[in-house]
C-alpha positions in Angstrom: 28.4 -138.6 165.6 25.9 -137.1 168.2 25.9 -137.3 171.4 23.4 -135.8 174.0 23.5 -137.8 176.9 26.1 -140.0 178.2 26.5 -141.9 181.7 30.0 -142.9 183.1 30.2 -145.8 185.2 33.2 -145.6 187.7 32.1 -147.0 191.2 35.1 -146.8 192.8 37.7 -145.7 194.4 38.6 -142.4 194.8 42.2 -142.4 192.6 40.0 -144.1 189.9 37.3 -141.5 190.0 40.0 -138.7 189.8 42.0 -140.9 186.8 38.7 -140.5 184.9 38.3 -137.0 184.9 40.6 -136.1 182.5 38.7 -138.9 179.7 35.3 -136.7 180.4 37.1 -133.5 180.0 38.0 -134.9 176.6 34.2 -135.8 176.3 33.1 -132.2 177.1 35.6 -130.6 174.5 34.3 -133.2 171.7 30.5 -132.8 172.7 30.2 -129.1 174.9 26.5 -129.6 175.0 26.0 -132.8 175.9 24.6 -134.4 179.8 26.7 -136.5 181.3 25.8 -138.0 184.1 28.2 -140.9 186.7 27.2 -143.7 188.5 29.2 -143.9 191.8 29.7 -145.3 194.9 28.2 -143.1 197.2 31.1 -142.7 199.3 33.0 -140.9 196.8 30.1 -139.1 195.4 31.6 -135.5 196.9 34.5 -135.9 195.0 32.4 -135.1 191.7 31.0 -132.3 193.1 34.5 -130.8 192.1 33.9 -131.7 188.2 31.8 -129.4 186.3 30.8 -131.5 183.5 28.8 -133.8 185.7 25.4 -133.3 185.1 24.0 -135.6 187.7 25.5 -138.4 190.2 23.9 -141.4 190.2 24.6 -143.7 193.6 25.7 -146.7 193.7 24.2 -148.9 196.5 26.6 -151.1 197.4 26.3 -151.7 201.0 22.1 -152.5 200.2 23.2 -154.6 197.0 25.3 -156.6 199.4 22.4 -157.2 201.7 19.9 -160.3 201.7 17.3 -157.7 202.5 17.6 -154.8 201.2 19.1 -156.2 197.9 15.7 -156.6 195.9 14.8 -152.9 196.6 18.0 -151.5 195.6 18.7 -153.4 192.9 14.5 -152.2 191.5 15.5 -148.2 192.3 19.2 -148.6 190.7 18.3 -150.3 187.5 14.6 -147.1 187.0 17.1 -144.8 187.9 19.1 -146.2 184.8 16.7 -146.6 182.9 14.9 -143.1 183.6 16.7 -141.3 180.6 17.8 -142.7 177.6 21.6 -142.5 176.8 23.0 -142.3 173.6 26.2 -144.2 175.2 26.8 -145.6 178.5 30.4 -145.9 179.3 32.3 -148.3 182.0 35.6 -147.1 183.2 35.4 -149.4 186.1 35.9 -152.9 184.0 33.9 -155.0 186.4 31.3 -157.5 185.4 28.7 -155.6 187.9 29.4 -152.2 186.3 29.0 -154.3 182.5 25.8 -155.7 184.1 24.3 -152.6 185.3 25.1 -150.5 182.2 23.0 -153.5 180.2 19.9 -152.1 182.2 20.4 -148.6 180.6 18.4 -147.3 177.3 20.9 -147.8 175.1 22.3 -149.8 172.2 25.6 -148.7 172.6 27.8 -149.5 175.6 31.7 -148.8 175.6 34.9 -150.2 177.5 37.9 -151.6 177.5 38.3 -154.8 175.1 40.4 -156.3 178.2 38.2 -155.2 180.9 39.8 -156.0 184.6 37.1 -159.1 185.1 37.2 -160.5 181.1 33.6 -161.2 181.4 32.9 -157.5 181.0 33.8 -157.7 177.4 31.1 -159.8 177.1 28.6 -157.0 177.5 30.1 -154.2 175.6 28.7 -153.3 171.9 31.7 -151.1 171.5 35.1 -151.8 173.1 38.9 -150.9 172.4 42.6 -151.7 173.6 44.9 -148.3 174.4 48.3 -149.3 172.9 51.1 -150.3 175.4 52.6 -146.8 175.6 49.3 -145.8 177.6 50.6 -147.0 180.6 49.2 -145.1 183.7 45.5 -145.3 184.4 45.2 -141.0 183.5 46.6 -141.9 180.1 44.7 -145.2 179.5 41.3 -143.8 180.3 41.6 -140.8 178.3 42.6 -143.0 175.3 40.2 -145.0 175.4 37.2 -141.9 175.0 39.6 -141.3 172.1 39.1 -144.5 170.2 35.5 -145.2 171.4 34.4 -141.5 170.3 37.0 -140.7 167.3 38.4 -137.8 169.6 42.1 -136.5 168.9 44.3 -138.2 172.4 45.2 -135.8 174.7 45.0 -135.7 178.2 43.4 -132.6 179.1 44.9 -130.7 182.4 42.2 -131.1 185.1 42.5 -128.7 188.1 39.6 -129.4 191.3 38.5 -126.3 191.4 37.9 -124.4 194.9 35.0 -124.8 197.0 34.3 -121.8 199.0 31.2 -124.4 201.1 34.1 -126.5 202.2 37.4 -124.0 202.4 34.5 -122.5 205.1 34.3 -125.6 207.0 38.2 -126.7 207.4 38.6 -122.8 207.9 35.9 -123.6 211.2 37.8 -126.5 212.0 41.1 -125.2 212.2 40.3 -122.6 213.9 38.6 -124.4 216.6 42.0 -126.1 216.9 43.8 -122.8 216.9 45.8 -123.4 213.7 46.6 -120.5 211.6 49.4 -118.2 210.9 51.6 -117.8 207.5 54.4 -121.0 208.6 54.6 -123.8 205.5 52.0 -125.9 205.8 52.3 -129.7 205.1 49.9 -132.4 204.8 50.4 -135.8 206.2 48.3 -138.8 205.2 49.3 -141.8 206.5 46.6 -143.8 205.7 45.7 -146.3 202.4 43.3 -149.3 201.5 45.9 -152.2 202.0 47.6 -153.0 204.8 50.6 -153.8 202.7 50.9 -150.0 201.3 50.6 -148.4 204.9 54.2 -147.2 206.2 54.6 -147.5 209.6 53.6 -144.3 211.6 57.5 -144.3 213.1 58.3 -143.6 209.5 56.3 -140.5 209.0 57.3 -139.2 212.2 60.7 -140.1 211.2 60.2 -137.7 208.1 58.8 -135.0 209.7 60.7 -135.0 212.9 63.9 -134.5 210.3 62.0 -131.6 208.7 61.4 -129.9 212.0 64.8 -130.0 212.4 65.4 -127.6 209.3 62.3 -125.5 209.5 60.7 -125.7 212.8 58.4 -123.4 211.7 56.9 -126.0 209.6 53.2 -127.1 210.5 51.6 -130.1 209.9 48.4 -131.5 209.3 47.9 -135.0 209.7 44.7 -136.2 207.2 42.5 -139.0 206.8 39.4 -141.1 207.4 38.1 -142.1 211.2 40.0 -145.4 210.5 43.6 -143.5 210.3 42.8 -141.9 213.7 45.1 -144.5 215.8 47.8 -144.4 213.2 47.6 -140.4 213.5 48.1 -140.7 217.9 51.0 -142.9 217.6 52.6 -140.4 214.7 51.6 -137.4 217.4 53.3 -139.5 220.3 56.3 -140.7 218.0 56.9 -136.6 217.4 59.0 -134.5 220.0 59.6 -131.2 218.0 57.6 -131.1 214.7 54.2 -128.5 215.5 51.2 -131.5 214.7 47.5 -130.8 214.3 45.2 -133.8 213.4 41.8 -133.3 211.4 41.5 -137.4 210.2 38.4 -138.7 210.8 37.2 -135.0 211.4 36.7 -133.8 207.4 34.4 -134.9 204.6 36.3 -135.4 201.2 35.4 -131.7 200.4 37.2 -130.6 203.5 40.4 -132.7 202.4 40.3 -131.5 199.0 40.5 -128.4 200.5 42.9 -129.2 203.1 45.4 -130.3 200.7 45.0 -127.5 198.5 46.1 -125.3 201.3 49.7 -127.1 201.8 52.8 -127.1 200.3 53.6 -130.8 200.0 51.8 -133.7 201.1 53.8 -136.6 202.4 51.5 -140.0 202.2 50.8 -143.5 200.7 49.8 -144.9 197.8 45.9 -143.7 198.3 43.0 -141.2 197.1 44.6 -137.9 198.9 48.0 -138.6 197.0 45.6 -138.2 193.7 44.0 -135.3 195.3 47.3 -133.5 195.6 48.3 -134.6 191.9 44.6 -133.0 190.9 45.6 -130.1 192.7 49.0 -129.5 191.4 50.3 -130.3 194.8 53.5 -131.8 195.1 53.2 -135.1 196.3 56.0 -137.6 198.0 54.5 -140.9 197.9 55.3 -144.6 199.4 55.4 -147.1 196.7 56.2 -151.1 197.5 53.5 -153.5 196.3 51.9 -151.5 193.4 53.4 -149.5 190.5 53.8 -145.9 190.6 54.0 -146.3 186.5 50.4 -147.3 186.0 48.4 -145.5 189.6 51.2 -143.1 191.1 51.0 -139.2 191.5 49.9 -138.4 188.0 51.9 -135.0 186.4 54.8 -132.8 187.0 56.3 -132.3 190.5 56.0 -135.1 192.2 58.2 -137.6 194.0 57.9 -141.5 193.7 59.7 -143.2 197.1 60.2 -147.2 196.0 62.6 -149.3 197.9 65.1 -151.4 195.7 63.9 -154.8 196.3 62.9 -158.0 194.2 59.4 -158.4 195.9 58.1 -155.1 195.0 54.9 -154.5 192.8 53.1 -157.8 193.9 50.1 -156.3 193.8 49.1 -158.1 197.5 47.2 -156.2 200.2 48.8 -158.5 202.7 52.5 -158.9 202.7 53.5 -162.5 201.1 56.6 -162.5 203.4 54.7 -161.7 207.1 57.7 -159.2 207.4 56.4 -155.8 205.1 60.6 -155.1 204.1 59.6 -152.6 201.5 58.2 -150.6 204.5 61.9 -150.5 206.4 63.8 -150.1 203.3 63.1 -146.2 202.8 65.4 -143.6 204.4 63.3 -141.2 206.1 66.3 -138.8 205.9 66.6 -139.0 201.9 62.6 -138.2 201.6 62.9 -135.3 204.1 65.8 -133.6 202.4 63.3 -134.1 198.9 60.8 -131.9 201.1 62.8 -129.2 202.6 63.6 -127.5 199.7 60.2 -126.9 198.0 59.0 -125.0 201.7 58.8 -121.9 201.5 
């Protein structure tokens, strides 16, 4: 089997882009000379500026494809950018009928995915498709053996380490220093932030946690993270906090900037949400929030990490909205127990 040029189709979001990296590591090891190129949501497009093997990112216009108006002439430049080279496979990750039906637009005979796709319609349009066993459980795991069956590669999953970006380490350092934070103290990263309402603990609760790690090494500085809509969360964490030495840079930093900002601390505290993969892509200790999804299939993939999960019936319901009106899996975590995980790893 030959394989020159490849494109990856995973749109979104940024913990699935990062579970696929790993699969096109195996890729690169199997074929070391071939192009591979991604189709992406534009949004997370930075993110694979930190994987070498990417050849070129193709955008995915989702906000025009959405549009009335500008729909016909997105949807003309997406499918001639497709079909600009020809691909010896094309390859969706993402499991979605509209990745299937954009990767039928490509030059190719041979399209690849998962033989039960998220949307089952998907299937539909694959030429190739497999089913991991059940032991592949967490989305790392299940991606990377699926390359393995689709292109006869031995399973592994190959350790994938972002690595640093001197362009962006520049730009937090210029931030931070405009907001006088610097020094040698333990660094940890905050971010409260995440997609669903129903994974979001309560700012009270991080400033809980890191009020409690004040206590034990008020030397401790933290950095509270996140996108422009995490900025009100982050002021009521600030206004929660009496001793604990806060700086806030959400809504202030691209994803190249985070990245980079998480690399730099010890620990980051946060949600079920992309900067917990970050750290787990980093090799960055990670204490996540788990209630209404499953650590075992998306949580902080590797060594090192700490899963936080209240012991409740509701759990894992997979609802961005809590069912119950009264989010209990949010009160039903001892911000004591998760500071006395953290204190230990400072140093």
């Amino acid at each position: 089997m030959t394989m020159e040029r490849i494109l990856i189709i995973k749109i979104s979001s940024l913990g699935d882009v990062l579970h696929a990296f790993p699969a096109v590591s195996l890729i690169r090891k199997k074929f070391p000379s071939a192009r591979i190129d991604w189709l992406v949501n534009p949004s997370f497009s930075p993110i694979l500026g930190y994987n070498k093997d990417i050849a070129e990112v193709i955008p995915f216009p989702r906000k025009e494809l959405a549009s009335l108006f500008s729909f016909p002439g997105a949807f003309m430049s997406l499918v001639s950018r497709i079909r600009k080279d020809r691909y010896d496979m094309v390859i969706d990750l993402q499991g979605l009928f509209r990745s299937a039906f954009f990767a039928k637009f490509a030059r190719t005979s041979v399209i690849g995915g998962f033989a039960e796709p998220r949307e089952k319609m998907s299937a539909m349009l694959y030429s190739v498709k497999a089913s991991p066993e059940t032991q592949y459980v967490h989305a790392v795991e299940k991606n990377a053996r699926l390359i393995s069956m689709l292109l006869d590669i031995p399973y592994s999953v190959p350790d994938t380490v972002l690595p640093e970006e001197k362009v962006n380490r520049a730009k937090l350092d210029t931030l931070l220093s405009g907001k006088n934070f610097s020094g040698t103290s333990p660094v940890i990263g905050v971010a409260p932030g995440a997609r669903w309402e129903s994974k979001q603990w309560p700012p009270e609760f991080f400033a809980g946690v890191m009020e409690k790690i004040a206590d034990a090494r008020p030397d401790s500085r933290f950095l509270l993270l996140g996108s422009r809509d995490e900025i009100e969360t982050c002021r009521k964490i600030v206004s929660a906090c009496r001793k604990a030495q806060v700086t806030v840079i959400a809504g202030e930093t691209g994803i190249g900037e985070l990245v980079e900002a998480i690399r730099m601390s010890q620990c980051l505290i946060c949600n079920d949400s992309g900067p917990m993969h970050i750290a787990a892509c980093l090799h960055v200790p990670a204490f996540a929030f788990f209630g209404p999804t499953d650590p075992e299939k998306t949580g902080p993939y590797g060594k090192g990490h700490s899963v936080f999960k209240p012991d409740l019936g509701c759990i894992k319901c997979f609802k961005r909205y809590c069912p119950q009106r009264n989010n209990l899996c949010h009160s039903s975590i001892d911000s004591s127990k998760v500071a006395e995980c953290v204190i230990p790893i400072l140093r």
